[in-house]
MDAnalysis code that builds the backbone (N, CA, C; Angstrom):
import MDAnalysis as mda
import numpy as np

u = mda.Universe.empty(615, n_residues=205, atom_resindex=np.repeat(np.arange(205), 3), trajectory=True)
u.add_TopologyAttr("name", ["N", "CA", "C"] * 205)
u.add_TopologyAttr("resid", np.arange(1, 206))
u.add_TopologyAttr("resname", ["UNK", "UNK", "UNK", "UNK", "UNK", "UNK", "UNK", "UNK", "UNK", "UNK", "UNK", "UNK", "UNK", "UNK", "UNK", "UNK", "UNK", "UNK", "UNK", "UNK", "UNK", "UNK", "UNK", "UNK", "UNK", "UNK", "UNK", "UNK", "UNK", "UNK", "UNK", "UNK", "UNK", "UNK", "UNK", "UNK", "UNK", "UNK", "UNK", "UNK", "UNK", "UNK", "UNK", "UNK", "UNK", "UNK", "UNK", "UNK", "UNK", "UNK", "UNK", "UNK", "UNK", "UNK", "UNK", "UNK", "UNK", "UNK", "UNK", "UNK", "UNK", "UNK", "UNK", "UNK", "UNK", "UNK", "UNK", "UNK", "UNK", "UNK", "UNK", "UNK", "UNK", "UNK", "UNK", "UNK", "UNK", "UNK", "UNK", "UNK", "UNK", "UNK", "UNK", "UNK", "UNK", "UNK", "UNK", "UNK", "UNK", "UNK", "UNK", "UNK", "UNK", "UNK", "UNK", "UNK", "UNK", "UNK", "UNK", "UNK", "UNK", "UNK", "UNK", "UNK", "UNK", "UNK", "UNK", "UNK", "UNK", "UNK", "UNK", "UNK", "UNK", "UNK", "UNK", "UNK", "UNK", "UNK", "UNK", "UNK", "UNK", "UNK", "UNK", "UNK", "UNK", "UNK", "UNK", "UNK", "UNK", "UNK", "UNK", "UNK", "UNK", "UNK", "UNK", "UNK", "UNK", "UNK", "UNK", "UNK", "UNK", "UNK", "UNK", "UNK", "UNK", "UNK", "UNK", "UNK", "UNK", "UNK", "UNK", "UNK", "UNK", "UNK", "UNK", "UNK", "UNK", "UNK", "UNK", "UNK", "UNK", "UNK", "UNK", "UNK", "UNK", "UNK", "UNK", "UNK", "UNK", "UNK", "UNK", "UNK", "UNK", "UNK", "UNK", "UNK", "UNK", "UNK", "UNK", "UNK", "UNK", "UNK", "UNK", "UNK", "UNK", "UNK", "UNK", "UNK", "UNK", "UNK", "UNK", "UNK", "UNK", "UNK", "UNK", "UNK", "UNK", "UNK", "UNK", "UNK", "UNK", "UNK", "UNK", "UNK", "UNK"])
u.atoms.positions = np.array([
    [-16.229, 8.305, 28.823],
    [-14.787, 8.134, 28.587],
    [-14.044, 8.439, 29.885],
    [-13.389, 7.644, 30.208],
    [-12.717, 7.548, 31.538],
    [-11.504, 8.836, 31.035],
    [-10.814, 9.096, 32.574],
    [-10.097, 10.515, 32.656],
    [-8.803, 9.720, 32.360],
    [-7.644, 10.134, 31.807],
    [-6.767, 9.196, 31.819],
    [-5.648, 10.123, 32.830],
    [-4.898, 8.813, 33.025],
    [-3.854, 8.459, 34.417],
    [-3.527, 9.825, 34.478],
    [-2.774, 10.471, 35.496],
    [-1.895, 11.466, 35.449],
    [-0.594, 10.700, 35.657],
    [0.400, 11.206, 34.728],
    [1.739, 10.902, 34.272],
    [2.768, 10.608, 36.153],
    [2.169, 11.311, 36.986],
    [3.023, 11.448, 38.226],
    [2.161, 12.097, 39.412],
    [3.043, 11.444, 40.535],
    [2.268, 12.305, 42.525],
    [2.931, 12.526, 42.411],
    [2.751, 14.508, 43.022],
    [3.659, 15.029, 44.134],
    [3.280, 14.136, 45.509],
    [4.669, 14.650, 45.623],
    [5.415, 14.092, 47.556],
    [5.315, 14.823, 48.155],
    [4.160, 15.590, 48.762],
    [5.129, 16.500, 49.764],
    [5.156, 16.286, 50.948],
    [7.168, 16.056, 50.972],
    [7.200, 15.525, 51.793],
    [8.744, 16.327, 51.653],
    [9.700, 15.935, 52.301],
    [10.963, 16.369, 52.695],
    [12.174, 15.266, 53.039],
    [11.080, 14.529, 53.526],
    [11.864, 13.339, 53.662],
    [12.636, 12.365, 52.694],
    [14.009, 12.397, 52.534],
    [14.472, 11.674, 51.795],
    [14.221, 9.738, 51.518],
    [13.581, 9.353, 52.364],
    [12.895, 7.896, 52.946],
    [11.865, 8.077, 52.288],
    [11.158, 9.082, 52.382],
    [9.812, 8.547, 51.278],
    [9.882, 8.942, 49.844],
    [11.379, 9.210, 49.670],
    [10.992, 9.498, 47.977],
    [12.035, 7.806, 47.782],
    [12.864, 7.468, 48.640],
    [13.734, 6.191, 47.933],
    [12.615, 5.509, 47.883],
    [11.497, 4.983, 48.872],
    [10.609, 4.341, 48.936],
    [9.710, 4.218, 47.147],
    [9.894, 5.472, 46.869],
    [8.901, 5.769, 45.830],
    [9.724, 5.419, 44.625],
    [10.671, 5.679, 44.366],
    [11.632, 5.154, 43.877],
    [11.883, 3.480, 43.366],
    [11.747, 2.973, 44.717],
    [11.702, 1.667, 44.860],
    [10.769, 1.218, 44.020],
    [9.361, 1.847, 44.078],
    [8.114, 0.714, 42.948],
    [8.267, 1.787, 41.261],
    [9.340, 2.642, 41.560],
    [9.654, 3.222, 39.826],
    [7.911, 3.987, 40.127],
    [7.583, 4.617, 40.995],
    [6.301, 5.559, 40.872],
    [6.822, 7.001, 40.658],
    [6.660, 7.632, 39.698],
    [7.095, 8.731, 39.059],
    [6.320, 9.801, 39.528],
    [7.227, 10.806, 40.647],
    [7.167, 11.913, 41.443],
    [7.850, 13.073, 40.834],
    [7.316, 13.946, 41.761],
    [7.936, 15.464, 41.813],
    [7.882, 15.712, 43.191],
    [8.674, 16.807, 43.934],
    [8.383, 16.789, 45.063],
    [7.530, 18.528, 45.435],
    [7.207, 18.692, 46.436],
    [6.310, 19.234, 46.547],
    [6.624, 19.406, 48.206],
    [7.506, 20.509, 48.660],
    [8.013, 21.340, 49.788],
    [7.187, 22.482, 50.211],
    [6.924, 22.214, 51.396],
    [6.573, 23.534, 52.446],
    [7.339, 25.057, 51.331],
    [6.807, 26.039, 51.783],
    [7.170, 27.018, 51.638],
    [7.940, 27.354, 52.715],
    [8.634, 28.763, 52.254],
    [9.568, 29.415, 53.520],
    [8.674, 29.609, 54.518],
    [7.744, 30.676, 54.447],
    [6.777, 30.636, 55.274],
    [5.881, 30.386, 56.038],
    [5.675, 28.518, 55.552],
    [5.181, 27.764, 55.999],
    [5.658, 26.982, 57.255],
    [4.899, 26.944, 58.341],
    [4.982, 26.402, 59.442],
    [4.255, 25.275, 59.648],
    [4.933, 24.154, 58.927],
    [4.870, 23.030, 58.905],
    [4.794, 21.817, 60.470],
    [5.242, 22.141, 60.942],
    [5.339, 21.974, 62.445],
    [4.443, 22.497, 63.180],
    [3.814, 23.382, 63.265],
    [2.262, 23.845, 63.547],
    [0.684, 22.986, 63.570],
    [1.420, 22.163, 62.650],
    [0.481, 21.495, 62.274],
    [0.340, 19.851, 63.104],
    [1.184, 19.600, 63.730],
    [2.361, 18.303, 64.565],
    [1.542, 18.289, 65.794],
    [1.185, 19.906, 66.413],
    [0.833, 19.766, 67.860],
    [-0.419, 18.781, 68.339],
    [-0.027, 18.399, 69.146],
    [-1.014, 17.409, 69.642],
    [-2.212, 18.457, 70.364],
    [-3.421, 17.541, 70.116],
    [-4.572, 18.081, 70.722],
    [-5.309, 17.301, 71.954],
    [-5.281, 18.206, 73.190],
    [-5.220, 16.945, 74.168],
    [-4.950, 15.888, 74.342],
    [-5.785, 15.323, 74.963],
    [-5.277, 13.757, 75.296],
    [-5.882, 12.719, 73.948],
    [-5.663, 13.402, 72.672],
    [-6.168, 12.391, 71.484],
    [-5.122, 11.141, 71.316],
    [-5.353, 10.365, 70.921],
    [-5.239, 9.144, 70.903],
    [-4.257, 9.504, 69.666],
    [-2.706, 8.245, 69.939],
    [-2.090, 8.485, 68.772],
    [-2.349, 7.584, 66.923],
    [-3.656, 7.228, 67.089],
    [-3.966, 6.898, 65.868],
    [-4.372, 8.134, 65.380],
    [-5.447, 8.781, 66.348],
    [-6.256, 10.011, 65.882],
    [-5.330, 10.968, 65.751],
    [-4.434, 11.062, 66.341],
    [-3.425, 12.278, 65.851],
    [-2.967, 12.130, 64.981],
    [-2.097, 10.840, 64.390],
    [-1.470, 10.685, 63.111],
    [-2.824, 10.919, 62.096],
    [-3.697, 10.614, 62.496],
    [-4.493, 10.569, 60.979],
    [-4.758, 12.095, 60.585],
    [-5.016, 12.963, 61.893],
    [-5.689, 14.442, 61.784],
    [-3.997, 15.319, 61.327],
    [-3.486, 14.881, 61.837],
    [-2.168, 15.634, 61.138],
    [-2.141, 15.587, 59.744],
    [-1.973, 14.027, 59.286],
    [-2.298, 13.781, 58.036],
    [-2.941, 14.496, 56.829],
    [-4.771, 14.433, 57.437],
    [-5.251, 15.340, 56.958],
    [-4.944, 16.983, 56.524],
    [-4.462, 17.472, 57.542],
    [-3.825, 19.011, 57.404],
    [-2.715, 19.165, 57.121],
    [-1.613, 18.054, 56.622],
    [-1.094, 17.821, 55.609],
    [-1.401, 18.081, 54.230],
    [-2.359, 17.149, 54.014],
    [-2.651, 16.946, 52.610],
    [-3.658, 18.223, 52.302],
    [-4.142, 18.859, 53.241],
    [-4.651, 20.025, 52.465],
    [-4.143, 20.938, 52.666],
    [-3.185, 21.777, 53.103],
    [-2.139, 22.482, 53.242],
    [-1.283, 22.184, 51.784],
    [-0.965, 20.789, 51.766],
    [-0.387, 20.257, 50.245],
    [-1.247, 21.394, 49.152],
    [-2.490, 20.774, 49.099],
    [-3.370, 20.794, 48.044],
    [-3.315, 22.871, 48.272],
    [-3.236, 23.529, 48.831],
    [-3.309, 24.376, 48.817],
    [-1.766, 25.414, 47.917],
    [-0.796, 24.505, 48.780],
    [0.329, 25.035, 48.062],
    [0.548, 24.513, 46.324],
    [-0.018, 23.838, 45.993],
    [-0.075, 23.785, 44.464],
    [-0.575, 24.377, 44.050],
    [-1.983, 24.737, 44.534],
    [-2.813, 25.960, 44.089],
    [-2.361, 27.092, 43.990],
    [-1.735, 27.927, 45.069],
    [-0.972, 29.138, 45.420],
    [0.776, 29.078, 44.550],
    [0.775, 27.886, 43.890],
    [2.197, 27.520, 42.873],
    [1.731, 27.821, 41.502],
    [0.620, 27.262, 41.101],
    [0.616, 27.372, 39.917],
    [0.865, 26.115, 39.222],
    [0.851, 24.959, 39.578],
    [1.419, 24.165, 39.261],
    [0.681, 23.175, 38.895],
    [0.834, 22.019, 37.414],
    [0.131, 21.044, 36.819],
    [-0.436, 20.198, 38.265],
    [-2.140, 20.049, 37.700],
    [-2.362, 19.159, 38.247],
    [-2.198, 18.078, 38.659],
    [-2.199, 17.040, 39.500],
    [-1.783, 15.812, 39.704],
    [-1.812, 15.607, 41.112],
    [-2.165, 14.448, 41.666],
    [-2.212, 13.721, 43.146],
    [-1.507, 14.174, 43.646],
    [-1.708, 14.631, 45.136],
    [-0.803, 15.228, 46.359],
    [-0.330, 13.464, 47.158],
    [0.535, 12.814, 47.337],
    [1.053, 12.060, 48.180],
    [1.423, 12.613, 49.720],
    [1.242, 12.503, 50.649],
    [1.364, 13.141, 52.403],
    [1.604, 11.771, 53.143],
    [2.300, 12.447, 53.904],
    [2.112, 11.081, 55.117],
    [3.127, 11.643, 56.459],
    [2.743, 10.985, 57.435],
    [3.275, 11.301, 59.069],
    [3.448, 9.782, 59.659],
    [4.335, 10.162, 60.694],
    [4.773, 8.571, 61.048],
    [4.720, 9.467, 62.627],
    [4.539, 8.927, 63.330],
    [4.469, 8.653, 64.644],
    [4.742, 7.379, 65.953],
    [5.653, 7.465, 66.776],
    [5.887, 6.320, 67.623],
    [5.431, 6.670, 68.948],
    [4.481, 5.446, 69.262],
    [4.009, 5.366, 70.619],
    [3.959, 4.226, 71.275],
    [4.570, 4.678, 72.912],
    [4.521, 3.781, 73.801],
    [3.316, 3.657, 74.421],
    [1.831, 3.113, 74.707],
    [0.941, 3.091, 74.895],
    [0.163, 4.233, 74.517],
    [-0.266, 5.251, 75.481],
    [-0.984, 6.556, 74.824],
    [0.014, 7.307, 74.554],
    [1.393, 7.340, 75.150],
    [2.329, 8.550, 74.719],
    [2.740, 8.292, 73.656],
    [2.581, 9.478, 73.006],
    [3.362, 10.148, 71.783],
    [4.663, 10.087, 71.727],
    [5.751, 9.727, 71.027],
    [7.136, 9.951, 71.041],
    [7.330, 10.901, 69.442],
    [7.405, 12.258, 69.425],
    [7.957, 12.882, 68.024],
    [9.102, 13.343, 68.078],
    [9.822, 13.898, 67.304],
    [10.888, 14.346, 67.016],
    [11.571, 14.829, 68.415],
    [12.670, 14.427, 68.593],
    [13.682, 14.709, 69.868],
    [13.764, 16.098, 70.035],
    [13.434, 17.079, 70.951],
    [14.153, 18.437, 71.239],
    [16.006, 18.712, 71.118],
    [16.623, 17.846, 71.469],
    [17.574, 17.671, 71.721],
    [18.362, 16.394, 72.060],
    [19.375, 16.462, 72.198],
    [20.092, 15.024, 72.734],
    [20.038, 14.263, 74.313],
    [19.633, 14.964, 74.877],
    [19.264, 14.610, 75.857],
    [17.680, 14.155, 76.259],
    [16.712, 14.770, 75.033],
    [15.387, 13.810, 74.994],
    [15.358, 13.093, 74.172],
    [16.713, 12.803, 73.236],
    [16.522, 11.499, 72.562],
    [16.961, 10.364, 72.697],
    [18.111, 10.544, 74.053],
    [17.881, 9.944, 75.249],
    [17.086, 8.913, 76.287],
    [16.285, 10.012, 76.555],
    [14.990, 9.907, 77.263],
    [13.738, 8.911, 76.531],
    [13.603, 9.022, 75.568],
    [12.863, 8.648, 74.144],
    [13.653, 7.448, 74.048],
    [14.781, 6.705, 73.932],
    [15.691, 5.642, 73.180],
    [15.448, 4.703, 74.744],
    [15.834, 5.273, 76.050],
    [15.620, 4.664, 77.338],
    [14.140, 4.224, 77.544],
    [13.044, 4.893, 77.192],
    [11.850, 4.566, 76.995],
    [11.594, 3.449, 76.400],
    [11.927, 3.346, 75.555],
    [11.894, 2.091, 74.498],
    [12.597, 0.846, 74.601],
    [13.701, 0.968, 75.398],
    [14.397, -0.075, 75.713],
    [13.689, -1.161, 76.181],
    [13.798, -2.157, 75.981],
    [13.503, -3.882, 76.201],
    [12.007, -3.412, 76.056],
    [11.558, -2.955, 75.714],
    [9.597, -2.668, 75.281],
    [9.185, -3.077, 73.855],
    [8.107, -3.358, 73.920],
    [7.643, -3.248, 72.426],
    [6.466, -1.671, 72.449],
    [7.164, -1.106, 70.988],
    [6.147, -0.032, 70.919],
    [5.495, -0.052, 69.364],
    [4.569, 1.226, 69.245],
    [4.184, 1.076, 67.442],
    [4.269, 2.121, 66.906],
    [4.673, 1.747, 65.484],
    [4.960, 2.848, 64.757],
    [3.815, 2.626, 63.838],
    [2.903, 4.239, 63.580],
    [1.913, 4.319, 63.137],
    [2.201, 5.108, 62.163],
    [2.019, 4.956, 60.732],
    [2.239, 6.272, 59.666],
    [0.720, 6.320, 58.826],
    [0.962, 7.109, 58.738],
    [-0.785, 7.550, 58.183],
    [-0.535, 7.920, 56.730],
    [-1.176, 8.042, 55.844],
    [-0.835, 8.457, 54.002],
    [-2.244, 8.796, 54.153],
    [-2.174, 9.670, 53.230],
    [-3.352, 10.452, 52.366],
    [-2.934, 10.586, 50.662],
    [-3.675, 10.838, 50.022],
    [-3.341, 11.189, 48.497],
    [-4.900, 12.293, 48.458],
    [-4.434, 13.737, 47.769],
    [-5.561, 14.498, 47.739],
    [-5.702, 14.922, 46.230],
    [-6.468, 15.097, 45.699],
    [-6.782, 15.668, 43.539],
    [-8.019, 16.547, 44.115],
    [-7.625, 17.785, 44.087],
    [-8.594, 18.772, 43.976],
    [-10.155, 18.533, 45.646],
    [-11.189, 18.056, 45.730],
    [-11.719, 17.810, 46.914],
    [-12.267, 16.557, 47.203],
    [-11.209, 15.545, 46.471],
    [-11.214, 14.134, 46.963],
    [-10.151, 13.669, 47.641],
    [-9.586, 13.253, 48.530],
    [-9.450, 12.714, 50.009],
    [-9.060, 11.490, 50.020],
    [-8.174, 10.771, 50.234],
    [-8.565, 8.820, 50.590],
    [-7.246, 9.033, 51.363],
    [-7.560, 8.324, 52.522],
    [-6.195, 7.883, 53.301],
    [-6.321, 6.575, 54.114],
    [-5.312, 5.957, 54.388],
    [-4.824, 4.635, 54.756],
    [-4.139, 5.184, 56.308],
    [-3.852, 4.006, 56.943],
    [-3.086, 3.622, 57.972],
    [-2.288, 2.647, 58.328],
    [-1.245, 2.471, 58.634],
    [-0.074, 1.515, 59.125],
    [0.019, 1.635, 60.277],
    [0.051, 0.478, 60.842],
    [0.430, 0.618, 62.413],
    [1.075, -1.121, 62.377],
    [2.674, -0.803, 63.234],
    [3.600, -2.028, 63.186],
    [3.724, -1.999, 64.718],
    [4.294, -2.840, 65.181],
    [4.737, -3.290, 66.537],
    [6.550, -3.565, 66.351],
    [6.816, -2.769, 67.253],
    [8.630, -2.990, 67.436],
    [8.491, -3.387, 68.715],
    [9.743, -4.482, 68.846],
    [9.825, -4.465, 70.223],
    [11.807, -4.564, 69.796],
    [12.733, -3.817, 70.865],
    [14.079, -3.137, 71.486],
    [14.508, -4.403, 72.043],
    [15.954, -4.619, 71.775],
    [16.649, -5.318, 72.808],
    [16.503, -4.106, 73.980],
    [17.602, -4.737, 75.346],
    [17.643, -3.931, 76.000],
    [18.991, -2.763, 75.923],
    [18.836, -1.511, 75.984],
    [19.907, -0.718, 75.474],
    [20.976, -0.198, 76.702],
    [21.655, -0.162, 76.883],
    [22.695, 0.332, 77.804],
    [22.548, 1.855, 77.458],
    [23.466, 2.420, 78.701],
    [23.482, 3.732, 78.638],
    [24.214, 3.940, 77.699],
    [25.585, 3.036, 77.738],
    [26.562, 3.159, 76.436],
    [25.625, 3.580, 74.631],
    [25.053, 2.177, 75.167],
    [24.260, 1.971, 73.751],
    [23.666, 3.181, 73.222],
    [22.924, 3.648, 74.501],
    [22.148, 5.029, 74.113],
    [23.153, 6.683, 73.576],
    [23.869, 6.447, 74.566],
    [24.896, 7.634, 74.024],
    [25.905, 7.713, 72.869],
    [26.185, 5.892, 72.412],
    [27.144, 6.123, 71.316],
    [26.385, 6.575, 70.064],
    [24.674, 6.140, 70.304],
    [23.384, 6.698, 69.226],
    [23.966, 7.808, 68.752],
    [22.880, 8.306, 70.174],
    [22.677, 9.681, 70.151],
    [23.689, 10.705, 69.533],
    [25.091, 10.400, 69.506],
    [26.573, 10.764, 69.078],
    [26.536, 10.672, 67.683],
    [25.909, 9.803, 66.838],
    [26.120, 9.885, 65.801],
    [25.241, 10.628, 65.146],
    [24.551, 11.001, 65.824],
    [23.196, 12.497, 65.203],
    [22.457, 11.982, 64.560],
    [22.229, 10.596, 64.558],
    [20.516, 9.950, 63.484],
    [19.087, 9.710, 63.927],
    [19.150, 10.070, 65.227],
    [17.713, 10.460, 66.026],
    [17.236, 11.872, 65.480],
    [18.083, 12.525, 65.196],
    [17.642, 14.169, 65.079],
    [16.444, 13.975, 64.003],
    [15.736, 14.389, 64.375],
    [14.383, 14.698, 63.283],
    [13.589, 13.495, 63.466],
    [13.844, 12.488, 63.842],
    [13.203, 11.429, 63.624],
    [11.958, 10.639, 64.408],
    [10.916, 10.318, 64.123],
    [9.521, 9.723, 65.491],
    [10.455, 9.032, 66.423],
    [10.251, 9.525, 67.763],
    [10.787, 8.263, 68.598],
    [12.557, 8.837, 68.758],
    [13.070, 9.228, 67.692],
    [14.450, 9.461, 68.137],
    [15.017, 8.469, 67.639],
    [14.852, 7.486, 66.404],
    [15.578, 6.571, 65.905],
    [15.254, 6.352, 64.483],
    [16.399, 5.551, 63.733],
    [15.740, 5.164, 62.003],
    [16.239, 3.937, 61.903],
    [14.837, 2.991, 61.682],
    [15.218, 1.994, 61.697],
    [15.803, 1.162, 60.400],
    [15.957, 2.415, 59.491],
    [16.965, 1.642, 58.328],
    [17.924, 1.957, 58.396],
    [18.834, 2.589, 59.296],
    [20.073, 3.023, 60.097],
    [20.741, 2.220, 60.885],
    [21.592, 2.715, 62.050],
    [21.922, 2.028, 62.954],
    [21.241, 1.139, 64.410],
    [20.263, 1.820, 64.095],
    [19.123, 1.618, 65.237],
    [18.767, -0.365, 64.696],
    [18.867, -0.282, 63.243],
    [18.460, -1.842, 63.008],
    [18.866, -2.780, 64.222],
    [20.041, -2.390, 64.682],
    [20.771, -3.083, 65.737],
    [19.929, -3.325, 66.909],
    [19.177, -2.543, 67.315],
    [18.166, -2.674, 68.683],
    [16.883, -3.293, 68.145],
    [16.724, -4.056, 67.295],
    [15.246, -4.321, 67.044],
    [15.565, -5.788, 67.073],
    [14.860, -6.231, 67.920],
    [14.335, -7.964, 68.600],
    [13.830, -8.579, 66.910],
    [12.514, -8.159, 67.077],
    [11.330, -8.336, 65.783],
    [10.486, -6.812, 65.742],
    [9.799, -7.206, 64.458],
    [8.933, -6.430, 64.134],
    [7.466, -7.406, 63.771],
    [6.560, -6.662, 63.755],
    [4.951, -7.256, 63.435],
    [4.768, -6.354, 62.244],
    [3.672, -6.277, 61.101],
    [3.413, -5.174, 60.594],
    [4.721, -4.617, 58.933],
    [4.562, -3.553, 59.140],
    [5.046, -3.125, 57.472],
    [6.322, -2.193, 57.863],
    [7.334, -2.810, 57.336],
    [8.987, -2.594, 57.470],
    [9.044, -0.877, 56.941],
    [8.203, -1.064, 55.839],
    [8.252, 0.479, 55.038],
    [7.745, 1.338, 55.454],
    [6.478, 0.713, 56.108],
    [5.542, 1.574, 57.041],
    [6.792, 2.262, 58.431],
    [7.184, 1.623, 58.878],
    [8.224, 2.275, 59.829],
    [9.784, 3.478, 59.443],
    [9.828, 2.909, 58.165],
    [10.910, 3.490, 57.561],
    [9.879, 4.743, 57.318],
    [8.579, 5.253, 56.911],
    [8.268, 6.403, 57.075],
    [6.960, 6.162, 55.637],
    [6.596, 5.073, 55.075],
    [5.842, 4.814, 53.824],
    [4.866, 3.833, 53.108],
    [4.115, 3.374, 53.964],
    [3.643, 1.875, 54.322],
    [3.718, 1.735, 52.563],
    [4.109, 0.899, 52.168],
    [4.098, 0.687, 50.384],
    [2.919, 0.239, 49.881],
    [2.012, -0.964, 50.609],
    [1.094, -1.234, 50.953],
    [0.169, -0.333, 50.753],
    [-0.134, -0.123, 51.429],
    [-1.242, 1.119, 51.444],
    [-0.962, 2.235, 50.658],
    [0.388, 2.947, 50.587],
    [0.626, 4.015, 49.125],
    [-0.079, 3.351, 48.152],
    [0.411, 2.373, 47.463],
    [0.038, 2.054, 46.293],
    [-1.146, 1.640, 45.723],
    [-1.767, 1.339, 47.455],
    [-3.294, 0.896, 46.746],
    [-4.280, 2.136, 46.962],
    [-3.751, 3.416, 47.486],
    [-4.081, 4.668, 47.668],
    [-3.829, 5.212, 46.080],
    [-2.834, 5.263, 45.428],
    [-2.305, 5.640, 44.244],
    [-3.231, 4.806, 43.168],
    [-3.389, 3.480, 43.290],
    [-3.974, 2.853, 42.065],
    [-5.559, 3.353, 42.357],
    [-6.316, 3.983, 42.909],
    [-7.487, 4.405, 43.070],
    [-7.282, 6.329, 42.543],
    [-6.092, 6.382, 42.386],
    [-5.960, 8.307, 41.549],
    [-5.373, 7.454, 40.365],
    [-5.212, 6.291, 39.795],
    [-4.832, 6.393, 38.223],
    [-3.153, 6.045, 38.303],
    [-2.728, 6.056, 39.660],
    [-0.924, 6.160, 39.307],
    [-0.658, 4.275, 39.834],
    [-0.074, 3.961, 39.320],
    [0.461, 2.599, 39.765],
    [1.936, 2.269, 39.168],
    [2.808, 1.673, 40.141],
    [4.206, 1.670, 39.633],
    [4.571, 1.494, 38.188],
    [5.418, 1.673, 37.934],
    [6.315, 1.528, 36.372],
    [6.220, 0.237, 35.998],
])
């Protein structure tokens, strides 16, 4: 006798982009937040000169079991951990979250008239089973003026973000084309969630 579905994935995630995403296919969540204590960002640092597929994926991983741990240490009904990391790179460099306005800057000038990729990685974890996917898209930037870059940066929507931009924001404005998965860049390849999810039992509404 087969196990039947679980009713819902936790998200844990923070990001308001990957729960509209989830939203979007009516896949019925809870969310599932870092603790206070948790140093979530710890987990981000790059390890030498690894390659930014291999980083998004190994982050990933220590994501999703860090996840799987804080449900445990919650108390909380079983059910699929959902994780995921997005990362933008210009050849081997890494572009993550801006320090400030002046490296998101630096980061937005980088990118100008280039094509770069945005790679997001998903995992889904149930107790010590594992499956994760990968997205990787190609952007390529008009070319941005300094103007361009500073009236951004002014409106504060780089802050937090891979690369220093959101491309379901204002940034839409600098994008030539894209190759690859629209959602995947917005922070959720849908694609790959869902065919990650229909292998734990969950599939949209």
């Amino acid at each position: 006798m087969s196990e039947p579905a679980p009713p819902f994935v936790y998200l844990a995630s923070q990001s308001p982009r990957r729960r509209e995403l989830l939203d979007q296919l009516h896949i019925p969540h809870r969310l599932l937040p870092a603790d206070a204590g948790e140093d979530v960002e710890a987990l981000e640092v790059r390890i030498g000169n690894e390659s930014p597929r291999a980083y998004v994926r190994r982050v990933t991983r220590l994501k999703a079991l860090a996840a799987r741990d804080r449900l445990q240490r919650r108390g909380l009904s079983d059910a699929p951990i959902l994780v995921g990391d997005t990362t933008v790179a210009v050849g081997q460099d890494i572009l993550g979250k801006p320090l400030d306005a002046d490296d998101a800057r630096r980061m937005l000038a980088g990118l100008s008239g280039r094509v770069h990729r945005v790679l997001t990685a998903v995992a889904v974890i149930r107790d010590a089973r594992l499956e994760e996917a990968l997205s990787t898209s190609r952007v390529r930037f008009r070319v941005l003026s300094a103007d361009d870059i500073d009236a951004y940066v002014a409106t504060g929507e780089p802050d937090g973000k891979a690369g220093a931009y959101a491309i379901q924001g204002r940034a839409a404005a600098f994008v030539e084309c894209i190759s690859g998965s629209h959602s995947g860049i917005v922070g959720l390849p849908l694609f790959e969630t869902t065919q990650l999810l229909h292998r734990f039992g969950i599939d949209p509404d």
